[in-house]
N, C-alpha and C positions, 0 to 999 in steps of 0.2 A: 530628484535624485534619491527620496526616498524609495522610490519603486524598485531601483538598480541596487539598490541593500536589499530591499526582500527578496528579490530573483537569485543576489546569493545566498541568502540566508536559505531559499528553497532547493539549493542546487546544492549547499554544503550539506543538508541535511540530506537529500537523497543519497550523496555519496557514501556517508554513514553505513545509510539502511543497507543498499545493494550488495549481494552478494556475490556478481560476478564481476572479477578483477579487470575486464576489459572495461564493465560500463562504469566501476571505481575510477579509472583510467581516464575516460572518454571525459566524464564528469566535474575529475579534479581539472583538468582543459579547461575547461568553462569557466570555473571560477576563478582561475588564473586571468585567463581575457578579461573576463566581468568586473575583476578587482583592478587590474590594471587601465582599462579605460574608464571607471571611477576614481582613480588617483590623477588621472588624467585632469578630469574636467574639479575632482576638487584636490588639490594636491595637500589638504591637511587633512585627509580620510584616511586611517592608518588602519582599517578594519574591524570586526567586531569584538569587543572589550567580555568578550568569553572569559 
């Protein structure tokens, strides 16, 4: 499960960088998914403690 944190960690940070609001878009998508089927399989993951 550690690996489904760095995929978002990698996907939040892409989001950042990008400068086109479609792929900001596309992007924040993903980690919505990503986060939610990590709450899924551990339901006391509340995300990253930024």
């Amino acid at each position: 499960m550690m690996e489904q944190e760095c995929r978002i960690a990698r996907y939040r940070r892409l989001e950042r960088e990008v400068t086109d609001p479609l792929a900001a878009c596309l992007l924040h998508g993903i980690v919505e998914e990503l986060e939610a089927e990590l709450r899924k399989e551990r339901p006391d993951w509340h995300g990253p403690r930024d």
